[in-house]
C-alpha positions in Angstrom: 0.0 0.0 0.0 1.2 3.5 -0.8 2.0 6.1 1.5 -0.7 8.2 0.4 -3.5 5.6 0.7 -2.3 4.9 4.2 -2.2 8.4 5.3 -5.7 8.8 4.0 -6.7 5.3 5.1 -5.1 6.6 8.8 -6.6 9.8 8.9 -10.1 8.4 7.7 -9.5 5.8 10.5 -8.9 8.5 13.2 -11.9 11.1 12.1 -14.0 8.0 12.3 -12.6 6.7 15.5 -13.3 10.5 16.7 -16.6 10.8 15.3 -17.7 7.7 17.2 -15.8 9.0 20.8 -17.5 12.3 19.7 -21.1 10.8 19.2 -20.4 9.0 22.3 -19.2 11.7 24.7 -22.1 14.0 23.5 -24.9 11.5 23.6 -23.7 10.6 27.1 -23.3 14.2 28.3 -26.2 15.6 26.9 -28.2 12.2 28.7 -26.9 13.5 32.3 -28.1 17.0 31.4 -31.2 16.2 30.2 -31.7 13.5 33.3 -30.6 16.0 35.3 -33.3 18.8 34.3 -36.1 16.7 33.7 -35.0 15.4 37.7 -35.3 19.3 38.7 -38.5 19.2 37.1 -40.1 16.2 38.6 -39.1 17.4 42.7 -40.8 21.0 41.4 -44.0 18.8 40.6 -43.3 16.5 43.6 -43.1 19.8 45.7 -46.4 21.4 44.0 -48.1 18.5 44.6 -47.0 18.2 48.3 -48.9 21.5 48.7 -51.8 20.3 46.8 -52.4 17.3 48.4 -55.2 17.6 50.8 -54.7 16.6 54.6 -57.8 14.0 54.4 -56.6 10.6 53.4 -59.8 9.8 52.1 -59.0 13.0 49.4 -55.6 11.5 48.7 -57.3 8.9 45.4 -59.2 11.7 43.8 -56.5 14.0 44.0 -53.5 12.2 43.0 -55.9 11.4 39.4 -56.5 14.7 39.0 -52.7 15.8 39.3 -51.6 13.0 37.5 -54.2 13.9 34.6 -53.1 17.7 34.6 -49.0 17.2 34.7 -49.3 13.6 32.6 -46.4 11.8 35.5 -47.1 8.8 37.4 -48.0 10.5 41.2 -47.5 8.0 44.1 -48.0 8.5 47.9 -46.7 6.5 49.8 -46.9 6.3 53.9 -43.8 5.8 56.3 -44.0 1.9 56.3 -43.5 1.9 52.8 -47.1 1.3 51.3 -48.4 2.7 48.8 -51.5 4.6 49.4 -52.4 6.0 46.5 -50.8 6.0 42.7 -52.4 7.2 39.3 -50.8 4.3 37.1 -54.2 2.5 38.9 -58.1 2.9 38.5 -59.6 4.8 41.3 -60.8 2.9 44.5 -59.2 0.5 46.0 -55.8 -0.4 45.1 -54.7 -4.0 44.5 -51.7 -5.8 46.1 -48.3 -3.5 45.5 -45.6 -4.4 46.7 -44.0 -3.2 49.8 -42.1 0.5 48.2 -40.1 0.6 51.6 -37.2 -0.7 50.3 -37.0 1.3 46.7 -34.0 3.8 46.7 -35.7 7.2 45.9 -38.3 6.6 48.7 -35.5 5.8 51.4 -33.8 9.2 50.6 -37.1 11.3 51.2 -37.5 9.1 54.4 -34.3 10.6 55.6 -35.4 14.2 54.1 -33.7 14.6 51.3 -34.3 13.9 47.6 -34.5 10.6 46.3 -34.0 10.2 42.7 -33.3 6.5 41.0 -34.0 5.6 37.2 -35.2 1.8 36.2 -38.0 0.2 34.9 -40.9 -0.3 36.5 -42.2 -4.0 37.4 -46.2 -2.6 38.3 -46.1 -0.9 34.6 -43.0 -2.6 33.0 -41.3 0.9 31.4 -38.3 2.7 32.0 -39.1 5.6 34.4 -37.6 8.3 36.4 -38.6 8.5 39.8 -38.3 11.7 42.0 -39.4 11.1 45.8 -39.3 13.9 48.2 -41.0 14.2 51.8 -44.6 14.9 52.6 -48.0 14.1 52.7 -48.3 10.0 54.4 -44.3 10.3 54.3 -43.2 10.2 50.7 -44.9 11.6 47.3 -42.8 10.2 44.2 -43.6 11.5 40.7 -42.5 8.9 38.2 -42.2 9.9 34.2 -41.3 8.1 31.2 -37.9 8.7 30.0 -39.1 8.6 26.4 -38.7 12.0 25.7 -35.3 12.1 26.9 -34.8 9.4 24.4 -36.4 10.9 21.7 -34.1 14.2 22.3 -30.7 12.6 22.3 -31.9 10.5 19.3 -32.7 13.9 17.5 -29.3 15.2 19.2 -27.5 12.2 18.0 -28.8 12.4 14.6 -27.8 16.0 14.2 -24.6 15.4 15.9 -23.7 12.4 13.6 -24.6 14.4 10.6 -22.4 17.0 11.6 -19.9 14.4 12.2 -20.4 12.5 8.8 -19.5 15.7 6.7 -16.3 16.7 9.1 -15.8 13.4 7.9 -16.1 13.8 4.4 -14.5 17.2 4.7 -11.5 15.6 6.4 -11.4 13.2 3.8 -11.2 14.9 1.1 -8.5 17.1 3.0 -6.6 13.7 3.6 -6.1 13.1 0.4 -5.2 16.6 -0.8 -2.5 16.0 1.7 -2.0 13.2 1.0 -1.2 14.0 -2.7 0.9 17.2 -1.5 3.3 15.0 0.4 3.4 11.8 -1.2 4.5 13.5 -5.0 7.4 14.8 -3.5 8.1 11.5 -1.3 7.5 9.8 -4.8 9.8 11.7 -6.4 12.6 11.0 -3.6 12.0 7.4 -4.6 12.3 7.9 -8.0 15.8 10.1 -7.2 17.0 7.5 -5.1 16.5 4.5 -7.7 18.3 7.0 -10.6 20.9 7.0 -8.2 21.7 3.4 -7.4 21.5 2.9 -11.3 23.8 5.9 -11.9 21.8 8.4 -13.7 21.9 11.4 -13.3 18.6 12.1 -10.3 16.2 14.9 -9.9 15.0 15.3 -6.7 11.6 16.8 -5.9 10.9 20.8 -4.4 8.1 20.2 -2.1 7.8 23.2 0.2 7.8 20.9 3.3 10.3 21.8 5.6 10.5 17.9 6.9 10.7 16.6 3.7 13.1 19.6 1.6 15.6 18.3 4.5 15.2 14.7 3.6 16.0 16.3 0.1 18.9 18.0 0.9 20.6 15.2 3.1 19.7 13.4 -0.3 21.0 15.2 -2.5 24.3 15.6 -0.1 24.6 12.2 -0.3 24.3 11.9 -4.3 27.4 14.5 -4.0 29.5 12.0 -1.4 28.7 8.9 -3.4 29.8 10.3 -6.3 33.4 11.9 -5.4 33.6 8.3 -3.4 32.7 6.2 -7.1 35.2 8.5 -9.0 37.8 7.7 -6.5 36.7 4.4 -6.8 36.9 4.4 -10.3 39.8 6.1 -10.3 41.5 3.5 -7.6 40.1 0.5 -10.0 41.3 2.2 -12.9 45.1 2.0 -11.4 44.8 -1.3 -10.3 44.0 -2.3 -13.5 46.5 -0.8 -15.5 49.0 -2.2 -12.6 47.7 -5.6 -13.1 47.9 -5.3 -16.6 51.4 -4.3 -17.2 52.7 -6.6 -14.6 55.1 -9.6 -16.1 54.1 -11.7 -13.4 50.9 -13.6 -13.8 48.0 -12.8 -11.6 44.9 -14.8 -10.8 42.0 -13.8 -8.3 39.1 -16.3 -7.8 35.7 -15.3 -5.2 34.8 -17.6 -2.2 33.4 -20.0 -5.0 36.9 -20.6 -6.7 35.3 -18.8 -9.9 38.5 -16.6 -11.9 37.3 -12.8 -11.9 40.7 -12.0 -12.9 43.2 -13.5 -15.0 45.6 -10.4 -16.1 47.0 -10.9 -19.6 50.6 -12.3 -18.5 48.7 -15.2 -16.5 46.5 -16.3 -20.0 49.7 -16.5 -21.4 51.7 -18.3 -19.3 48.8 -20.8 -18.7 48.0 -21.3 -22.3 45.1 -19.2 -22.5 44.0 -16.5 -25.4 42.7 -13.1 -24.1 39.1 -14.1 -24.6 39.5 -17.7 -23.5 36.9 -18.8 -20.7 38.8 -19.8 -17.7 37.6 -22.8 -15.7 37.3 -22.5 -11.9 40.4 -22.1 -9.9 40.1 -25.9 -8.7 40.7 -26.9 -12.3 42.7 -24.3 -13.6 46.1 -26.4 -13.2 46.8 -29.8 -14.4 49.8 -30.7 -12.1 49.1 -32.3 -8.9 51.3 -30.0 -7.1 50.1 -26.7 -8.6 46.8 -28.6 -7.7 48.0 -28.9 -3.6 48.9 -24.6 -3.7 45.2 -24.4 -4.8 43.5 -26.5 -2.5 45.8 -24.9 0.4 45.4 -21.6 -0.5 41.2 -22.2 -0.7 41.2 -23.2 2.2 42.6 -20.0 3.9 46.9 -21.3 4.0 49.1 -19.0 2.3 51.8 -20.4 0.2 55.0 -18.4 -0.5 57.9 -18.8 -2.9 56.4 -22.4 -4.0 58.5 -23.6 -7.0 56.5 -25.8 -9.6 56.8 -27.4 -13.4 54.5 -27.5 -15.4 54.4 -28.1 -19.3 58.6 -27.3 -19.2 58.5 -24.3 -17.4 59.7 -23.2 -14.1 57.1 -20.7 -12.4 57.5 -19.6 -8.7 53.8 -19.5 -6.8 52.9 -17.1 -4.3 49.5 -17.2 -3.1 47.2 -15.6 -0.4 43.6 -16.2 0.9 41.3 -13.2 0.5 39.5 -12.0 3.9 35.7 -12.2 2.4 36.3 -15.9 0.5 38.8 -16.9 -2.6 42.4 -16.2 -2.9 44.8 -14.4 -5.4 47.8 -16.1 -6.8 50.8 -14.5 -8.5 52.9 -16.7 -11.2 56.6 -15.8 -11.7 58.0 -17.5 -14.6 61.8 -18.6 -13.9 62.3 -20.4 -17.0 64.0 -18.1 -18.6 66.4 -17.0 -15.5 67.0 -20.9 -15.0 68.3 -21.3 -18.5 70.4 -17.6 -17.9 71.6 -19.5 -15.0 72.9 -22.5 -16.7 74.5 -20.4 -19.6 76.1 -18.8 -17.1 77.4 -21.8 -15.0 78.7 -23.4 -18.7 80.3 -20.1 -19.4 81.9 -19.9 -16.2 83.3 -23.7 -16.7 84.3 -22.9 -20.0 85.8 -19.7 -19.2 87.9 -21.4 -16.2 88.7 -23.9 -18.5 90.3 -21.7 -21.1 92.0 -19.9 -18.1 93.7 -22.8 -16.8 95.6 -23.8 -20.1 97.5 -20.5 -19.8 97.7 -20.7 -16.7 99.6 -24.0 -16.5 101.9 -23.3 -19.2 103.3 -20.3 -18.0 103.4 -21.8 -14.8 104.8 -24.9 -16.3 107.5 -22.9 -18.4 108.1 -20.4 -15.5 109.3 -23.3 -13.1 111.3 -24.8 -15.7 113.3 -21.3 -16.3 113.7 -20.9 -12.1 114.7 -24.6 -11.6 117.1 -25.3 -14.7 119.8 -23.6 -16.4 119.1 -23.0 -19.7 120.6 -21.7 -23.0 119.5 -18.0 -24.2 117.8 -20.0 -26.9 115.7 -22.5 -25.2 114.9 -19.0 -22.3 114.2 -16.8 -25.3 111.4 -19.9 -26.5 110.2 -20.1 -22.9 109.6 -16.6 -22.3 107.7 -16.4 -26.0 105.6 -18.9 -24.7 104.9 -17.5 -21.6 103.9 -14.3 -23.3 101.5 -15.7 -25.7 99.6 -17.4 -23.0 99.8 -13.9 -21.1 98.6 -12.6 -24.0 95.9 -15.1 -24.0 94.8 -14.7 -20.9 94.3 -11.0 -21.4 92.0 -11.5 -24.4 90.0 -13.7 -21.9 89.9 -11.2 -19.7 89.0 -8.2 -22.2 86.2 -10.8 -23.4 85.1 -10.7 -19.6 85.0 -7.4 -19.1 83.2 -6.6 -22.3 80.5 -9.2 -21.4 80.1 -7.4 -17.7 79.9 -4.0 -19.9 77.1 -5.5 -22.3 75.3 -6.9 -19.1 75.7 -3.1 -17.8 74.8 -1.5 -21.3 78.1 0.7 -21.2 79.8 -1.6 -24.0 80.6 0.4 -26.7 82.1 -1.2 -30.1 85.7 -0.1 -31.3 85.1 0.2 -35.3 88.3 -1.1 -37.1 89.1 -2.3 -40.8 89.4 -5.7 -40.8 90.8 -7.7 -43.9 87.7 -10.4 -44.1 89.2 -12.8 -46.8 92.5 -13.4 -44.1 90.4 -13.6 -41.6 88.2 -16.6 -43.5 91.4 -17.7 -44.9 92.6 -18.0 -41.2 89.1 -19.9 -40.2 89.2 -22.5 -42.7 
């Protein structure tokens, strides 16, 4: 149900609810009142008719018709033991078996001299009557009246009253829902702001004049302005993530708490075997290799690995891989293949080159002992020393080779251009 239908719904619900308290309240003040009046009335006829009534018992019948026929009440006397001696509701003579009146409320308040006043209905006429009892005459005179015309007043009363209540309420209906219009369009139009903003378009947000609701507009509208400096940030953030992701060598893989790939950066597609719009299965069966297979099922269930060395398909890749705090994990692939083969040129380089050194090396110091131990001719010295300096000489091309390679490594190296015959130099290579 909408707001406006409940707000008109709630405010029909509360004029009718007032209404009826209203009907109520008036119907039951307006019943004292009138009880109350038409009470006042009846101990003003009791008291006439205490003066009226003659001193003569024998007078009391004939009077108490004649009374009764001018005012139109019930008139009953009634003498201090509580019988009733004469009443006008009966035919004149003598009066038939009443029942003793001693004990009726109204007539025990006039025995002790003051009013007695006490509605019910009657059992010797069977209505509902008023009955107003006051001292005199035997001992108590009671005028009794029907309290149909009280009725018939607060039914009139009532009528009018519910009448005037039925078009407050139709007047307060129709005001309902003009209110009801006046503050649900602008609480509509929140709504519809508020929707255009968790889509991302661009909101308008309502004007409605309503203090209450303009503030709900502004804090609204406040927030549209947080949310987005705090998406472009976002965006911004994401953006840079992405384009670090991207350009990184390394392979990187993030799965959700499901094991489902929601990233695969373009080094990881490549290293794995996969094109750039390749599905990827789940992380679980991402890797073929049982051991690649153990990282995975470690790292799911919340272990990080770190610097885990693996084969797979010929390569050399180094895992690292970390669980996620809200579910999944992220794992980063370093390929070593090509730093392992690197590594093994190098070791065969350094053999050979250590290799090459030692010839050299243990002619001159072959040749050099030879000269210190033994006397020898200038001939056979000048030989020695020759050969000593070609494997000096030797050695320092190995050297310059060494150095040049560490300059290359550096990127210093820079080429010394010289003419070089190239026919004696084939000629000296075949």
């Amino acid at each position: 149900m909408s707001f406006a239908k409940r707000l008109v719904l709630g405010t029909i619900v509360i004029l009718f609810v007032a209404v009826l308290i209203l009907v109520w309240g008036a119907e039951r003040s307006l019943r004292r009142h009138l009880e109350g009046d038409f009470a006042r009335s009846l101990e003003g006829e009791a008291r006439l008719i205490r003066e009226a009534i003659p001193p003569d018992s024998l007078g009391w019948d004939e009077a108490v018709h004649r009374l009764a026929r001018q005012n139109g009440h019930r008139i009953t006397l009634i003498d201090r033991a509580g019988r009733v001696r004469a009443d006008s509701d009966f035919p004149p003579g003598p009066l038939p078996a009443i029942e003793n009146h001693a004990g009726r409320p109204e007539v025990r308040a006039a025995f002790g001299g003051a009013r007695g006043v006490a509605t019910r209905r009657s059992e010797t006429v069977g209505r509902l009557l008023m009955y107003v009892a006051v001292p005199g005459g035997p001992g108590v005179i009671r005028v009794a009246a029907d309290l149909a015309q009280v009725d018939e007043i607060i039914r009139r009363a009532q009528r009018a009253v519910a009448g005037t209540a039925l078009l407050a309420l139709l007047v307060g209906t129709v005001l309902a829902l003009v209110a009801g219009r006046s503050v649900a369009q602008p609480l509509t139009g929140i709504a519809v702001a508020a929707r255009a903003i968790a889509a991302g378009s661009p909101p308008r947000f309502p004007r409605s004049g309503i203090p209450d609701i303009d503030v709900l507009v502004q804090a609204l509208r406040q927030m549209h302005r947080q949310l987005g400096d705090r998406f472009d940030e976002l965006r911004r953030e994401q953006a840079e993530s992405s384009a670090l992701v991207e350009s990184m060598v390394e392979g990187v893989v993030a799965a959700d708490g499901r094991g489902r790939i929601v990233t695969a950066n373009p080094a990881a597609r490549r290293l794995l075997g996969y094109g750039p719009a390749d599905p990827l299965p789940d992380l679980a069966e991402l890797f073929r290799v049982k051991a690649a297979r153990e990282v995975v099922d470690a790292v799911l269930q919340g272990q990080p690995v770190q610097d885990r060395q693996l084969e797979m398909d010929g390569r050399v890749f180094l895992v690292n891989a970390r669980p996620l705090p809200t579910g999944g994990a992220v794992l980063v692939l370093h390929d070593l293949t090509e730093v392992r083969r690197l590594e093994a040129v190098r070791r065969d380089f350094v053999a050979n080159v250590s290799h090459e050194l030692k010839t050299p090396l243990t002619s001159i110091s072959g040749y050099a002992e030879t000269l210190l131990g033994d006397s020898t001719d200038a001939e056979t010295t000048h030989r020695f020393l020759a050969t000593i300096l070609s494997n000096a000489r030797r050695m320092q091309r190995l050297v310059d080779d060494l150095l040049d390679l560490s300059r290359i490594e550096a990127g210093r190296w820079q080429p010394d251009r010289t003419e070089v015959d190239v026919a004696g130099v084939a000629r000296g290579c075949s």
